[in-house]
C-alpha positions, 0 to 999 in steps of 0.5 A, a space after each residue: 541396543 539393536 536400533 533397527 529391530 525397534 517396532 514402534 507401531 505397538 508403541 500403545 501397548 508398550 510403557 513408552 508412547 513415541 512420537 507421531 508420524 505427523 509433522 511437529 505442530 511446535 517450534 523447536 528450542 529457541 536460544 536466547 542472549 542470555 539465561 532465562 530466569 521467568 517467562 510470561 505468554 500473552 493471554 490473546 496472542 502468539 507471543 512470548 516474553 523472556 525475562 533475562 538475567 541481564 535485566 532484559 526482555 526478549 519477546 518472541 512471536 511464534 507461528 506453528 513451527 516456527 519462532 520470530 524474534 520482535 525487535 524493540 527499538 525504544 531503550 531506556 536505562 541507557 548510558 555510562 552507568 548500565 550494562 550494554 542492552 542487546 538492541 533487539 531486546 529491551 532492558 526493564 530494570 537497571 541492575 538487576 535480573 527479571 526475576 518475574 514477570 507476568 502479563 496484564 489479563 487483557 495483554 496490554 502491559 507486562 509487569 516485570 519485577 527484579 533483583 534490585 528492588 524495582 518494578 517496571 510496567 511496559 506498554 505492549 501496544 506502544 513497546 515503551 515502558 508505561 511505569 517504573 517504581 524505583 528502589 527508594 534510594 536515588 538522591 536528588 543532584 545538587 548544584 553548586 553553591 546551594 549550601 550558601 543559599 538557604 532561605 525559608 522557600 528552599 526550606 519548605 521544598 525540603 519538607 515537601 520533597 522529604 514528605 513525597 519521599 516517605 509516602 513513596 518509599 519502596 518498601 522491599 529493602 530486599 530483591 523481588 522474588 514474585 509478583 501477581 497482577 490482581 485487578 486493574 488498579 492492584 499489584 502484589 510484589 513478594 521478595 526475599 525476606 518474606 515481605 509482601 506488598 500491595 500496590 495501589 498502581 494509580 497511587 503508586 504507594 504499596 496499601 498494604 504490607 505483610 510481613 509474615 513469611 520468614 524467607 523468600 516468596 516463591 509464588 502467589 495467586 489472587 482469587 478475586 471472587 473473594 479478594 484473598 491472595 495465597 502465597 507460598 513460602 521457604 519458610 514451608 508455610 502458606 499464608 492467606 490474605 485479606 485485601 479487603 481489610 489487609 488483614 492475614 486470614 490463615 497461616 499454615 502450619 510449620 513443615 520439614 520442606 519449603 514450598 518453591 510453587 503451587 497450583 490450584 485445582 478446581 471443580 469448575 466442571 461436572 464434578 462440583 459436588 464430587 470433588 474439593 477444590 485444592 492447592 497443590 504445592 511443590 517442594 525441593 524433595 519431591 513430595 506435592 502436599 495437597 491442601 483443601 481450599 478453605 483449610 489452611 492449618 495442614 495438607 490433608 494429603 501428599 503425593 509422595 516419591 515424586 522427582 527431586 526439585 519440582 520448582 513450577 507446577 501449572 493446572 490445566 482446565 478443560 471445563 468441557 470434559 467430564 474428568 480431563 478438566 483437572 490435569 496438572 503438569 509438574 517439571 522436575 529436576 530430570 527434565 520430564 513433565 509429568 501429567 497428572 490426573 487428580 479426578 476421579 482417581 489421582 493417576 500420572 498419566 503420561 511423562 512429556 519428553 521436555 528438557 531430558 537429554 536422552 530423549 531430546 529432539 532436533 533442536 534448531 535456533 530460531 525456529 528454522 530448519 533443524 541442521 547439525 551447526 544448530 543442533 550442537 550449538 543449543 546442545 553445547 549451551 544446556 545446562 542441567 536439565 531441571 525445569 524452573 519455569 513453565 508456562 501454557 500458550 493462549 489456546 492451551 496447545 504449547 508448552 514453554 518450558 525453561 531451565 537455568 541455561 539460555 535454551 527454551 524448549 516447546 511441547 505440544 500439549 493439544 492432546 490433554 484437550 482431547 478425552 479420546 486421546 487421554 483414553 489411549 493412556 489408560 488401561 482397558 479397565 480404567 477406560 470402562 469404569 470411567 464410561 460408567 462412571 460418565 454415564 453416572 455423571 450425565 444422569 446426574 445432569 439430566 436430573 438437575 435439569 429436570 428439577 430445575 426446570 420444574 421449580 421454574 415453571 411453578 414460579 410464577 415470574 415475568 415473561 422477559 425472565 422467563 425467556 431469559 432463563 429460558 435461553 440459558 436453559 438452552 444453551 445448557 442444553 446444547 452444551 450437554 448434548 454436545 458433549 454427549 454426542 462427542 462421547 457418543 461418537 467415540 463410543 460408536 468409533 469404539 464399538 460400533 455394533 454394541 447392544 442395548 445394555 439392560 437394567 441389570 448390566 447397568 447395575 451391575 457395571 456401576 457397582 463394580 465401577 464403584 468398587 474399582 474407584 473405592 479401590 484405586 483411591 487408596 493406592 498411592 501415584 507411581 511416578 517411576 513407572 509409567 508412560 512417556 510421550 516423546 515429542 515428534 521425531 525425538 527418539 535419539 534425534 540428535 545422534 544424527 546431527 
């Protein structure tokens, strides 16, 4: 390959976007003490946490390019009978690996599951570990001598202690697989052979146990709005629970392939009424199984010839735009992320250069300065390239992916939150029929808003309501303008001496834009085939070191 006649300035117009000219705007690979096996991103901060194999958790702090480790000088867990703890890191369980691990919604506590059956709390603002439900199988020492002293007292602490044990049995008799934080006070726990456990954290006893699933449970999501949990399974089945009277609500029906994760899409933006909330499911093979909210029998859809061993799929939401709020992100076995859009038409984007070794860039540890002794020390540690974990900042502009080696790599993403730049992703066709079909959308809005503007001031209410709703209305609006004149900018940017349009070329547009979208639905996605974004300074970076 002739290196030297490459153009990258008709990068758009080619099936590959190389990186930009700009500074890297992410960390680069960070090395850990050990394998990674989960990752967990607080809510509010810059801050990550690792989950080892060894039982640890290593937390970082990251800052535009770079990444710094927070040491935490308080262990537990420590002595002849466990394994020797890194002192910069802080072990959670102890025998077992982090298995899961995810963060409270205000930040304060990381949960953590393991391997051998226990569960850990850890307080973030005081780095001391706040709970710890064991494994049930701890006994109590004896001293000598007390087999000789039997009397009616020690009789009676016998049955109190016999009776605390059995209320606060661990109930998982195999090792954690997930877990989901669910309120304040509830805690979902799922393991290897398909139980699943609802932990009442003030009590600290499972209020409930559901042994449905036949293998391991890959993932669960709580939907408080109507306090239902879903989980998938390798026993190919998703299961929907009641929490509120702990009861199962639906089970899926058998399938060939098992699921290893799922995600949820919603409608949460201008398109309630257009499109149906889903579950998108990953499975070993490569196909994504797409169910409809509500109907959990079988998927109404699949997206087929997707990559082998999609372990972690994300749903990114961006409720400010008219179609770019439905976007997920799938990692596969040969280290790519692909985009993918769901709405209005199901397209894949563009693939983001993650874990790939051909397309991988300077590495460096610790977030400094790229060099060749960190470059072939990260490259000397990597595994295969398969993803198992991903998981987005706080702010929605960083993406931590890992894999089974101790290497996390970081891909900048601020430009899924960006329509012009998603626009650049697609063909000059595409780009038309969706500004018709946006303009569609808008009316549509402004109708809403009209009628229900009119059905509030023939009501006759009170005048504190009506300044109330009329404040909503309001910001409403101010939001609606905003986002046309966001659009409007970038139409104006686009053609800056466009003429009025008649009622007839308007017409005419929305039919053909009706036909397109009539068309482009029944094609099926092109995972093979389509556009790459590397990340900066990435294209064969690592053969200068």
């Amino acid at each position: 390959m002739d290196l030297d006649n490459t153009d990258t300035t008709t990068s758009g117009e080619n099936d590959f976007l190389f990186g930009d000219g700009s500074a890297a705007a992410v960390p680069p690979s960070l090395l850990t003490s050990a394998a990674v096996i989960d990752l967990a991103m607080h809510p509010q901060l810059p801050i990550f946490a690792a989950g080892l194999v060894t039982g640890e958790v290593e937390v970082h702090e990251y800052r535009a390019t770079e990444t710094r480790r927070r040491p935490i000088t308080q262990q537990y867990f420590k002595g002849d009978g466990f394994q020797e703890t890194n002192p910069y890191n802080i072990r959670m369980h102890p025998s077992g690996c982090v298995s899961a691990m995810e963060f409270t919604e205000d930040g304060n506590y990381l949960v953590t599951a393991s391997s051998d059956r226990t569960i850990s709390v850890l307080d973030c603002v005081a780095e001391q570990i706040a709970l710890h439900i064991g494994d049930g199988t701890a006994t109590k020492k004896m001293t000598p001598g007390t087999n000789q002293r039997k009397n009616v007292n020690n009789s009676s602490s016998k049955r109190e202690t016999m009776k605390m044990k059995k209320r606060n049995k661990n109930p998982h008799k195999f090792g954690i697989s997930a877990i989901n934080v669910c309120d304040v006070n509830l805690l979902a726990s799922g393991d290897d052979d398909g139980m699943i456990a609802i932990w009442d954290m003030r009590q600290r006893t499972p209020a409930f146990r559901y042994h449905e699933h036949g293998d391991y449970v890959s993932q669960m999501i709580y939907f408080s709005d109507i306090q239902e949990l879903v989980s998938s399974s390798g026993d190919t089945c998703l299961g929907v629970f009641d929490l509120r009277g702990g009861k199962i609500r639906d089970y899926s029906e058998k399938r060939k392939d098992e699921l290893s994760c799922f995600a949820f899409v919603n409608n949460t933006g201008n398109n309630t009424s257009s499109f149906i909330p889903s579950i998108v499911c990953g499975t070993p093979n490569g196909g994504l199984p797409v169910w409809k909210f509500g109907s959990w029998r079988r998927p109404y859809d699949i997206l087929d010839r997707h990559p082998a061993e999609c372990e972690s799929i994300i749903s990114f939401n961006n409720p400010d735009s008219t179609f770019n709020h439905n976007i997920i992100l799938t990692g596969a076995c040969d280290g790519l992320v692909r985009v993918i859009q769901m709405y209005p038409v199901r397209r894949n984007l563009c693939q983001l250069s993650a874990r790939d070794f051909t397309y991988s860039h300077n590495n460096s540890i610790g977030g400094k300065s790229s060099g060749s002794y960190a470059n072939m020390a990260v490259r000397r540690q990597r595994g295969n390239e398969g993803i198992s974990r991903m998981r987005l900042s706080h702010d929605s502009a960083m993406l931590a992916v890992c894999g089974t080696d101790s290497i996390i790599d970081f891909v900048d993403v601020r430009f899924l939150s960006n329509e012009r730049e998603l626009d650049q992703l697609r063909s000059q066709t595409e780009k038309g029929h969706l500004a018709v079909l946006r303009e569609m959308e808008r009316e549509r809005e402004k109708e809403e808003e009209t009628e229900t503007s009119e059905s509030e001031t023939d009501d006759d209410e009170d005048d504190e309501e009506g300044v109330e709703k009329e404040s909503g209305r309001c910001m409403k609006n101010a939001k609606t303008a905003k986002r046309g004149r966001e659009e409007e900018e970038a139409g104006d940017h686009s053609d800056e001496e466009a003429k009025p349009k008649t009622e007839r070329q308007k017409k005419r547009e929305r039919v053909a834009a009706a036909k397109w979208l009539k068309e482009e639905k029944r094609k099926k996605i092109n995972f093979a085939f389509e556009k790459r974004r590397r990340r900066v300074n990435g294209f064969f970076g690592d053969l200068g070191s």
